[in-house]
C-alpha positions as a Markdown table, in Angstrom:
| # | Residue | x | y | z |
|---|---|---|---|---|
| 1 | Unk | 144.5 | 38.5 | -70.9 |
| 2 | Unk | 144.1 | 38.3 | -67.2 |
| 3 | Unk | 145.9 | 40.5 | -64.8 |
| 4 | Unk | 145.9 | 40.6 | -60.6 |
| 5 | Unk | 142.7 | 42.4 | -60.0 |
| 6 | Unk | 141.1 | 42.1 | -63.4 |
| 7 | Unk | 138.7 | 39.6 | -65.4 |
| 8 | Unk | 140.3 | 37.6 | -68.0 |
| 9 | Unk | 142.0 | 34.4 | -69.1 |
| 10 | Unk | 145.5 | 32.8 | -67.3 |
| 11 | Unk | 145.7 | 36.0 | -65.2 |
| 12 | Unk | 146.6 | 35.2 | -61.3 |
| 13 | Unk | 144.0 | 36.6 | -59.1 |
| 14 | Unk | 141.4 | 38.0 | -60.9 |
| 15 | Unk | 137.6 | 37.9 | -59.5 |
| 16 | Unk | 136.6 | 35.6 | -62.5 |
| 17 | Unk | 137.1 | 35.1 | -66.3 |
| 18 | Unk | 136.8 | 36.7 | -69.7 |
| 19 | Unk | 137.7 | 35.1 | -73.3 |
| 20 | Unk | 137.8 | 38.0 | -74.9 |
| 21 | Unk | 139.8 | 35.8 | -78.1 |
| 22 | Unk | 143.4 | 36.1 | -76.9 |
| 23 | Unk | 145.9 | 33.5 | -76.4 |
| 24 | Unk | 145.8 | 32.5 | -73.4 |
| 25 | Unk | 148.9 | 31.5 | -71.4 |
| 26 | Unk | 148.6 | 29.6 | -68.3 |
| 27 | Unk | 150.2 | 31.3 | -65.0 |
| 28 | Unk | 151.9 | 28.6 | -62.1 |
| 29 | Unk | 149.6 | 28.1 | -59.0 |
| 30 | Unk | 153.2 | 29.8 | -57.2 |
| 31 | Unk | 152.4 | 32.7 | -58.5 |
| 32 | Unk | 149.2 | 32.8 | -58.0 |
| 33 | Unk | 150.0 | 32.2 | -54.1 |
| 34 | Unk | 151.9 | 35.5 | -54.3 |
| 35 | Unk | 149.2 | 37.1 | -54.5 |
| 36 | Unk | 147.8 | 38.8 | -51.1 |
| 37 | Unk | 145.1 | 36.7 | -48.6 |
| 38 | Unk | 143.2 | 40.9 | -48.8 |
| 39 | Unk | 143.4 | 40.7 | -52.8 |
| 40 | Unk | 142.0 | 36.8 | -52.8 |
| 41 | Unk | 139.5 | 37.8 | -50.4 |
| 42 | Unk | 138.2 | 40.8 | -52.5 |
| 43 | Unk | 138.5 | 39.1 | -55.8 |
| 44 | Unk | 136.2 | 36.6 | -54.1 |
| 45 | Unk | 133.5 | 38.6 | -53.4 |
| 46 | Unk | 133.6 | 40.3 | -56.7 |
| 47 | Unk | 133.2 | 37.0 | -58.6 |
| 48 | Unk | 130.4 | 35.6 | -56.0 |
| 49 | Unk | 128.7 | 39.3 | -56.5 |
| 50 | Unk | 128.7 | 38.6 | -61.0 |
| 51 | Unk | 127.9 | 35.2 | -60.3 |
| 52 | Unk | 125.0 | 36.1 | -58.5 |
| 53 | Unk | 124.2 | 38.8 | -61.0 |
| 54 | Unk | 124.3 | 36.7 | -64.1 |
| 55 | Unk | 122.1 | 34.1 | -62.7 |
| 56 | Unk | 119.4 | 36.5 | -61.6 |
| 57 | Unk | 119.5 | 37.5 | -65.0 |
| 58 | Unk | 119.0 | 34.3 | -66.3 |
| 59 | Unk | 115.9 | 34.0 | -64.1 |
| 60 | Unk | 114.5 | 37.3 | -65.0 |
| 61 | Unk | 115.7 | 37.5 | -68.6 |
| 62 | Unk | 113.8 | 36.9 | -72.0 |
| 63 | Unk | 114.3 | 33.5 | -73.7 |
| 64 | Unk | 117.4 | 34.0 | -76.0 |
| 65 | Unk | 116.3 | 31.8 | -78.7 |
| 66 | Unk | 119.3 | 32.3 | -81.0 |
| 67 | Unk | 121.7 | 31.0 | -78.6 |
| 68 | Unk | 119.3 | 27.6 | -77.5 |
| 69 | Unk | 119.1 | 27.2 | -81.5 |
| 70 | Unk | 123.1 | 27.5 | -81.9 |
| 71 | Unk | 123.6 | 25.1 | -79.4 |
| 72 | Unk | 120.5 | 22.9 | -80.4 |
| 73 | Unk | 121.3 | 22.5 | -83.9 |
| 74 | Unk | 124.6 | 21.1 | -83.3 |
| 75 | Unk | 123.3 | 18.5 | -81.6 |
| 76 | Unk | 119.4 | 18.2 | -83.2 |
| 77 | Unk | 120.4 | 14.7 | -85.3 |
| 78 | Unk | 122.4 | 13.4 | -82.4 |
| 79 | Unk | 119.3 | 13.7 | -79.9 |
| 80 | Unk | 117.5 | 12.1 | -82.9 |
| 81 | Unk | 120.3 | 9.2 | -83.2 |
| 82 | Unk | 120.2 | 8.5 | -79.1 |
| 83 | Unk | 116.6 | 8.3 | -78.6 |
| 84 | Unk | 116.0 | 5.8 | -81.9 |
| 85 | Unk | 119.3 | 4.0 | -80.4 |
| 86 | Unk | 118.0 | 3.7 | -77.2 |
| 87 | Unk | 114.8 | 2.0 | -78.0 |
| 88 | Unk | 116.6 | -1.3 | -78.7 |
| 89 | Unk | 117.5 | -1.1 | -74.9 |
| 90 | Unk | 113.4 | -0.7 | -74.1 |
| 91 | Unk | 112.8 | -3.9 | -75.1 |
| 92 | Unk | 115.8 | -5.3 | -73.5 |
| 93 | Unk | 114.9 | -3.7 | -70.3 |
| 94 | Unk | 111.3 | -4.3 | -70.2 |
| 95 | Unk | 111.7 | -8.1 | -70.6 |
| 96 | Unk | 113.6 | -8.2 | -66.9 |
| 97 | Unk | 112.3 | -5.9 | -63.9 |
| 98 | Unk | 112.8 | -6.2 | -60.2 |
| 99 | Unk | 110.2 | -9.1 | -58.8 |
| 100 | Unk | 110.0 | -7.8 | -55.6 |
| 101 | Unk | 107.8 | -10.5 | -52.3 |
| 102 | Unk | 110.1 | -13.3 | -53.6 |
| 103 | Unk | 110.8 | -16.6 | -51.3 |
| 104 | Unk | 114.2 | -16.5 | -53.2 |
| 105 | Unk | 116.5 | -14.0 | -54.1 |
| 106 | Unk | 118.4 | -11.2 | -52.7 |
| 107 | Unk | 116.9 | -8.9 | -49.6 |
| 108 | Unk | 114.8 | -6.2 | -50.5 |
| 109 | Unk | 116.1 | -3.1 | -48.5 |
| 110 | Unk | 112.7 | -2.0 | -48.8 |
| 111 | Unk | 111.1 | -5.0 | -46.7 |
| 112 | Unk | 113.9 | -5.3 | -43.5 |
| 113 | Unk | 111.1 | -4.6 | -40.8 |
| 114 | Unk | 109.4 | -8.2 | -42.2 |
| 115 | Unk | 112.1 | -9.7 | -42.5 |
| 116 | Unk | 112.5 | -9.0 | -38.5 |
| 117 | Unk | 108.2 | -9.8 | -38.2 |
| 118 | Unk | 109.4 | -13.3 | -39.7 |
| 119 | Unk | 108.0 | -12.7 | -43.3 |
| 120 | Unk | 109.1 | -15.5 | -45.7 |
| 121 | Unk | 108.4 | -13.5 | -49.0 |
| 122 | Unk | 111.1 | -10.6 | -48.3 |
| 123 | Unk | 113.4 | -11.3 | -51.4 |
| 124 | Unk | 113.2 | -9.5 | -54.9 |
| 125 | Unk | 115.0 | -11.1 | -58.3 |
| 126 | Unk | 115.3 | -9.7 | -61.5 |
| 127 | Unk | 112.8 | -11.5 | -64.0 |
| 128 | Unk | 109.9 | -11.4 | -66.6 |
| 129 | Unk | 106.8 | -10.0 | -65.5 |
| 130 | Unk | 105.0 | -13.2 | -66.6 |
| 131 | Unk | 106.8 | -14.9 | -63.8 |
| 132 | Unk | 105.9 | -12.9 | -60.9 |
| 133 | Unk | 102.7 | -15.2 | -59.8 |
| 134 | Unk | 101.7 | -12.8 | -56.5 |
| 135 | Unk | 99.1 | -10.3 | -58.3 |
| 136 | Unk | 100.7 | -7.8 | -56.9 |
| 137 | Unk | 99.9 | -5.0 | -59.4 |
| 138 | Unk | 102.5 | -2.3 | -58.1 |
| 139 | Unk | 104.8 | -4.7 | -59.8 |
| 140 | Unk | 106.1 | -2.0 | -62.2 |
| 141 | Unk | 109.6 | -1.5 | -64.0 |
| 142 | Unk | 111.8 | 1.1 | -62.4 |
| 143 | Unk | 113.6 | 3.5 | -64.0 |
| 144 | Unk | 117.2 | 3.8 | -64.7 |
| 145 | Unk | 118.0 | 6.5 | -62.6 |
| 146 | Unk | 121.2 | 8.6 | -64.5 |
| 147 | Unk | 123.4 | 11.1 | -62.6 |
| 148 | Unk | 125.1 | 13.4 | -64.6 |
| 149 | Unk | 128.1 | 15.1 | -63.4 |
| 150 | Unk | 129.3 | 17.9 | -65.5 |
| 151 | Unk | 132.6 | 19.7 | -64.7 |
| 152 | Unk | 131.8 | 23.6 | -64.8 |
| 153 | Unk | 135.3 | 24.7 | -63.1 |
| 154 | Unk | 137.3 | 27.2 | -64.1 |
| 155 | Unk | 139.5 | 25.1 | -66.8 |
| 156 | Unk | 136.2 | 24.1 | -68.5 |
| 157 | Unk | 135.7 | 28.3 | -69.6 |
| 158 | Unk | 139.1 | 29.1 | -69.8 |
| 159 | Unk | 140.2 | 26.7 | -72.3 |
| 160 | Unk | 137.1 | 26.4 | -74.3 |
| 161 | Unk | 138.8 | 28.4 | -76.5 |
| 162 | Unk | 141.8 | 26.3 | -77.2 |
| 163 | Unk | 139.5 | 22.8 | -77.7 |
| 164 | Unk | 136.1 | 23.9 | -77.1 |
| 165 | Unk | 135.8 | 21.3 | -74.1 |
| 166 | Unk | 133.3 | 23.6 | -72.8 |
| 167 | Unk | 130.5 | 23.7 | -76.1 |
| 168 | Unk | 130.9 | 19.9 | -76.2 |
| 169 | Unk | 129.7 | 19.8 | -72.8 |
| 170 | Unk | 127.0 | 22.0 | -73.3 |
| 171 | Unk | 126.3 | 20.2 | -76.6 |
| 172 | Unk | 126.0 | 16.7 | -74.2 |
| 173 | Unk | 124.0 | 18.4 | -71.3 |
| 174 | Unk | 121.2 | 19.4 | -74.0 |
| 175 | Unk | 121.4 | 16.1 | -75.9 |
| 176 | Unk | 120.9 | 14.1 | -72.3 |
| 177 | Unk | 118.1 | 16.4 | -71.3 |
| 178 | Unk | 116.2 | 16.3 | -74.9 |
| 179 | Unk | 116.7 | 12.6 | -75.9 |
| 180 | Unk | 115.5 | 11.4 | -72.4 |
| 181 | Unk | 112.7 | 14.2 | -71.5 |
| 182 | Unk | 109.7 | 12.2 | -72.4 |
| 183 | Unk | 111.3 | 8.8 | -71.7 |
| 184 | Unk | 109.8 | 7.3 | -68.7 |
| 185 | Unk | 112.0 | 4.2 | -68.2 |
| 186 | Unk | 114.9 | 7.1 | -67.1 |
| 187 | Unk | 114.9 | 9.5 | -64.7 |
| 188 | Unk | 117.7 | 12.0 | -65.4 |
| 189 | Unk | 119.7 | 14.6 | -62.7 |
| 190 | Unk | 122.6 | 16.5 | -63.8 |
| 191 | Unk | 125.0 | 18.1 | -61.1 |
| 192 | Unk | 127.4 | 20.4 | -61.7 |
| 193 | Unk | 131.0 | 20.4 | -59.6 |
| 194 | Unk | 133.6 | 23.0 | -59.8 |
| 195 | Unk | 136.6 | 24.6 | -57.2 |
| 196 | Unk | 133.5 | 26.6 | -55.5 |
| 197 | Unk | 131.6 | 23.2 | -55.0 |
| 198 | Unk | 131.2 | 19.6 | -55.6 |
| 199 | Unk | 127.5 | 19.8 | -55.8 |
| 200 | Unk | 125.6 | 22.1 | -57.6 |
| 201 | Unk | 121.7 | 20.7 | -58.8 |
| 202 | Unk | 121.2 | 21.6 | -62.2 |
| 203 | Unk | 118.3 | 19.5 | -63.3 |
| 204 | Unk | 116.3 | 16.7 | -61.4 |
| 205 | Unk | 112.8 | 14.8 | -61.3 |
| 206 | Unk | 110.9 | 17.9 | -61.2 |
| 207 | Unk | 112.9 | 20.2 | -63.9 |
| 208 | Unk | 110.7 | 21.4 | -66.6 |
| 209 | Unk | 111.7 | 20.6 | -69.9 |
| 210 | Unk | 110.8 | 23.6 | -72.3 |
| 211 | Unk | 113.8 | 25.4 | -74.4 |
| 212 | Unk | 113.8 | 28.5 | -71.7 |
| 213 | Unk | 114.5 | 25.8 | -68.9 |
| 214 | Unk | 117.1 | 24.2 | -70.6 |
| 215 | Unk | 118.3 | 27.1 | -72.0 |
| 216 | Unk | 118.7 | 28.8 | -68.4 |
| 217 | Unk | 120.6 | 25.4 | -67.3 |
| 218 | Unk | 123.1 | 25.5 | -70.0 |
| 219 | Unk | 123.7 | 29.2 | -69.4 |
| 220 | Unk | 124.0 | 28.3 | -65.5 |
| 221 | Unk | 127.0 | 26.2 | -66.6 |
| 222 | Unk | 128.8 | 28.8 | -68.9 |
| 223 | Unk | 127.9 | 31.4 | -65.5 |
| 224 | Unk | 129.5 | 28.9 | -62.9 |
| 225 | Unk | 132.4 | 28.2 | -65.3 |
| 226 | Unk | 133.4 | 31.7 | -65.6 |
| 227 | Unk | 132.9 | 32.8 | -62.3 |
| 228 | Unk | 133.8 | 30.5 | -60.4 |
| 229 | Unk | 137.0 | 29.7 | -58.4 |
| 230 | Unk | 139.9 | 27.9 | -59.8 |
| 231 | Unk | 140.3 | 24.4 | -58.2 |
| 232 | Unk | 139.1 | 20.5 | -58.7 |
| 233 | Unk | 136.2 | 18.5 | -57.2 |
| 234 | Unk | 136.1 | 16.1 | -59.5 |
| 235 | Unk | 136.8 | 13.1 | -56.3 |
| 236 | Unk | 134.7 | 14.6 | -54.1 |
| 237 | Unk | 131.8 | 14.9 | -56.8 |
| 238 | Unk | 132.8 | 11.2 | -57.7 |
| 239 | Unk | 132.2 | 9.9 | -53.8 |
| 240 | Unk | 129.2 | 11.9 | -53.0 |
| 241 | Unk | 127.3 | 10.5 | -56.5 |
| 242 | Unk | 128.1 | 6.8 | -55.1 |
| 243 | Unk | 127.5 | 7.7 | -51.6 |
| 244 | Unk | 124.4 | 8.3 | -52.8 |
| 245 | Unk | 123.5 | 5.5 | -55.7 |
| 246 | Unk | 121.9 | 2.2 | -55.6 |
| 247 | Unk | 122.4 | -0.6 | -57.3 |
| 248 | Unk | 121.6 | -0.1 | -60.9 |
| 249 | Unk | 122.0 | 3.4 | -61.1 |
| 250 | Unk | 124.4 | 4.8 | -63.6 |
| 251 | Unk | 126.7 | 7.9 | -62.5 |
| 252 | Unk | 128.3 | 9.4 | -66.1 |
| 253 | Unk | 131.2 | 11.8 | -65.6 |
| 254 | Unk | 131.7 | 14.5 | -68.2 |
| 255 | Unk | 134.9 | 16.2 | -67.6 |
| 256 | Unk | 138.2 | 17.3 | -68.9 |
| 257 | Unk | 141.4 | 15.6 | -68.0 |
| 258 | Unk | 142.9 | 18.2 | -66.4 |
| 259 | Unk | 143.7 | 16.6 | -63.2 |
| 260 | Unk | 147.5 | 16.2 | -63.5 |
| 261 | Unk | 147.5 | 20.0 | -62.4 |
| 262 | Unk | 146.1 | 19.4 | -59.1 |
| 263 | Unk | 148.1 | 16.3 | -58.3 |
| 264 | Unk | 144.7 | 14.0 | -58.9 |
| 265 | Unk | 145.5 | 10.3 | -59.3 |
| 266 | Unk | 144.1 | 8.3 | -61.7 |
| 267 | Unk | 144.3 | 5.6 | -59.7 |
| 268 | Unk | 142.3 | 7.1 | -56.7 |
| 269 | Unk | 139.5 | 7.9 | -59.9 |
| 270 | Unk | 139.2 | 4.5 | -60.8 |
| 271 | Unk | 138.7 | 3.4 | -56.8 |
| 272 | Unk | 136.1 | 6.1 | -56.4 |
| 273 | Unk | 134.0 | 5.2 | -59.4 |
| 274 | Unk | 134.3 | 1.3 | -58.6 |
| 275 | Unk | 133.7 | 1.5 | -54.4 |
| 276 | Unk | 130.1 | 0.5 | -55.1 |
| 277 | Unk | 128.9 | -2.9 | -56.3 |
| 278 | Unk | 126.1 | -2.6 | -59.0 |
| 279 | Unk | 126.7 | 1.0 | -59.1 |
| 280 | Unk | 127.5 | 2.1 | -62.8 |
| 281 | Unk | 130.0 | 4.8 | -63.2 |
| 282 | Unk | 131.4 | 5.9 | -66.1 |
| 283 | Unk | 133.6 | 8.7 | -67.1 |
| 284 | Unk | 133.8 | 10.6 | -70.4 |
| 285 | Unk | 136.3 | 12.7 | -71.0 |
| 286 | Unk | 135.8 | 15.8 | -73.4 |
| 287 | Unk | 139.0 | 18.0 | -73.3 |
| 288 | Unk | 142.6 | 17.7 | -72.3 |
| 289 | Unk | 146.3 | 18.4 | -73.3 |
| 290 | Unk | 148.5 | 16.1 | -75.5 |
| 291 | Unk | 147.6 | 12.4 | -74.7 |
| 292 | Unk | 146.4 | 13.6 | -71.0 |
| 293 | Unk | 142.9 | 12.3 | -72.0 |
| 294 | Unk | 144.1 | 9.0 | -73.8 |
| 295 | Unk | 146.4 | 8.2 | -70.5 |
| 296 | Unk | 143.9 | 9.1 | -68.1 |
| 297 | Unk | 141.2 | 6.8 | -69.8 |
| 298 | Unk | 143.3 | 3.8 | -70.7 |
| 299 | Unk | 144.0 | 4.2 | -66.3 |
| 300 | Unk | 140.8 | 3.7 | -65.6 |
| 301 | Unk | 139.8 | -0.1 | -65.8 |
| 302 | Unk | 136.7 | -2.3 | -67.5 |
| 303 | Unk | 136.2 | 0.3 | -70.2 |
| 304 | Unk | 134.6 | 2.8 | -67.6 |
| 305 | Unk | 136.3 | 5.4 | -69.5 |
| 306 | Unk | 136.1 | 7.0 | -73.2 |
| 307 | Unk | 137.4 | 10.2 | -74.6 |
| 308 | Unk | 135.1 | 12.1 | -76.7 |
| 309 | Unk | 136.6 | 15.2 | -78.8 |
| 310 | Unk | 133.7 | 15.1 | -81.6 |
| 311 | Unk | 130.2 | 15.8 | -79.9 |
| 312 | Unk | 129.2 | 13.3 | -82.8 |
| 313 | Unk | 130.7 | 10.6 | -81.1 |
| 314 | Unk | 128.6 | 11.3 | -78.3 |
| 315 | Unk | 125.4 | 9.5 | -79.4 |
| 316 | Unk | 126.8 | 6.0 | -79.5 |
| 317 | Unk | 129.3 | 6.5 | -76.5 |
| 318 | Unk | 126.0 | 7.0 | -74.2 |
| 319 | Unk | 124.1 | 4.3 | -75.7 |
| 320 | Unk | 126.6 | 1.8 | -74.5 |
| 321 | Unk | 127.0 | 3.3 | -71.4 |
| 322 | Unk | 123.5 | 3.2 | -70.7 |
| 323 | Unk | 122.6 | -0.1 | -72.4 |
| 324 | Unk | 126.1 | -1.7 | -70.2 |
| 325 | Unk | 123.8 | -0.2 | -67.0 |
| 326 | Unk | 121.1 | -1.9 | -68.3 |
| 327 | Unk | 121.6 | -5.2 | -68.2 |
C-alpha cells in the first residue's frame, strides 16, 4: 500500500508506515536503492518529524483505557499464571545468596582495593544465609536483574498484520512489566532496538508502574515500529546488553526471525549471546516466515532459544528462562 513518497506497507521509500488492512507485498532492498539520496533524506525527516509528534502525544494525551484493557485482557490470566509460577523460584533463590567478606571463594569485583591493602576476607560464594558467620547485616539477596530487548523495527509493524508478531510482543512487554512490578527479588529494564537504534530505554529501576505508564510504553513501541527506519540491530543490541551484564543477569531477546533479509548469521547470534560467562541470554522468537523461526532457534545452542506464536505459551517459556538464570 506503500508508494515512493507515501506512508504505507511494502512501499520503497516512504517516510514511515501505515496498515491500512491491505496485502502487503514485500519490495527488494534493490529497489529501494533506486530511490534518490534527496528523496531518502526527505522521507527521513518526515518520519523523525511523526515520530516526534506521536510521542509528544503520548506524553500529553489522556489515558486510553480501551486500548490498555484490549491489550491487558489478553494477557490478564497469563500475568496471573507467571507470578504464581514464579514463586516456586522465591524459595529456590532465597535459600542461596551471594556471601560476600569470604576467606574462600571467587573475587568480589567490589573489594579489589583490599585485596591490594592485603585484606584476607575479599572473596564472596554463593550460600545460605545461616552460613555467613560475619554479622555483617548488609548481607542481603540481590536481585535478578532482567534486560529485555524488544525488536520495534520496521518488520515488527509491517507484518503484524500477516502473524501479529507485533501484538504478541506487546502482549509480553505488559505481561513482564505487571507480573514483576511489585516483585522485589527482580529488577526489570526493557530496551527497545530497531534500524534507527540499538538502544532505546523503555522502562528501568525508576519507571512507574500505573496503566498510563505502561500504556504510554507499549504505545512508544507501536510509535517506533511505524516510524521508524527499515534496517536490523538485533547484534549490535545483543553485544551492548552483554557488554553491559554481570554475572547472573539474564538478557531475554524478543524478536522476529527476520534476519535472513539482512544477511544476519545465526551463528554470529549464538556467539554474541554466549561471549559472557554467567551471563544469561536467551532469545525468543515471536514471528517469522515458513520454518525461519524453527531453523533459526534449533541454530542457536543449549536451549537458549524458543519460538513462541501463542502469547499463551509465553507464561511458562519465561518461567524457565528465569528459573534456568536462577540457579
Amino acid at each position: 500500500s506503500g508508494g515512493s513518497d507515501t506512508a504505507g506497507l511494502g512501499g520503497r521509500g516512504g517516510p514511515y508506515r501505515l496498515d491500512s488492512g491491505h496485502p502487503v507485498h514485500q519490495v527488494s532492498e534493490q529497489m529501494k536503492a533506486e530511490v534518490s539520496e534527496a528523496a531518502q533524506r526527505e522521507a527521513k525527516a518526515m518520519a523523525k518529524a511523526a515520530l516526534q509528534k506521536k510521542l509528544k502525544e503520548l506524553n500529553m494525551g489522556k489515558l486510553d483505557w480501551e486500548r490498555y484493557e484490549s491489550i491487558h485482557s489478553h494477557v490478564e490470566l497469563q500475568i496471573q499464571q507467571l507470578q504464581v509460577m514464579l514463586k516456586d523460584i522465591r524459595r529456590r533463590k532465597e535459600e542461596r545468596i551471594w556471601l560476600k567478606r569470604q576467606s574462600t571463594g571467587e573475587i568480589d569485583d567490589s573489594r579489589l582495593v583490599d585485596a591490594l591493602a592485603g585484606e584476607k576476607d575479599v572473596f564472596k560464594r554463593r550460600g545460605k544465609p545461616s552460613e555467613n558467620n560475619n554479622n555483617n547485616n548488609s548481607q542481603t539477596m540481590e536481585p535478578i536483574v532482567i534486560k529485555v530487548l524488544v525488536d520495534i523495527s520496521a518488520s515488527m509493524y509491517r507484518f503484524n498484520g500477516f502473524d501479529g508478531r507485533l501484538q504478541r510482543s506487546l502482549e509480553a512487554t505488559l505481561m513482564l512489566m505487571e507480573a514483576l512490578k511489585e516483585d522485589k527479588r527482580f529488577q526489570l529494564n526493557i530496551i527497545g532496538h530497531s534500524g534507527d537504534s540499538a538502544d532505546i530505554p523503555l522502562v528501568n529501576g525508576e519507571t512507574p508502574h500505573d496503566p498510563k505508564t505502561q500504556l504510554r510504553v507499549l504505545e512508544t513501541m507501536v510509535a517506533h515500529a511505524q516510524y521508524c527506519f527499515s534496517g536490523d540491530s538485533t547484534l549490535e543490541a545483543i553485544q551492548l546488553a552483554v557488554s553491559q551484564a554481570h554475572e547472573g543477569d539474564l538478557i531475554l531477546v524478543i524478536s522476529d526471525a527476520n534476519l535472513e533479509r539482512y544477511h544476519i548469521d545465526p551463528e554470529e547470534v549464538s556467539s554474541l549471546m554466549h561471549a559472557k560467562k554467567g551471563v544469561h541470554t536467551h532469545l525468543v522468537l515471536i514471528g517469522g516466515f515458513g520454518e525461519e523461526p524453527l531453523n533459526l532457534a534449533r541454530s542457536i545452542p543449549n536451549e537458549r532459544a524458543q519460538v513462541c506464536l501463542d502469547s499463551s505459551e509465553l507464561p511458562l517459556i519465561i518461567k524457565n528462562i528465569i528459573a534456568s538464570a536462577a540457579k
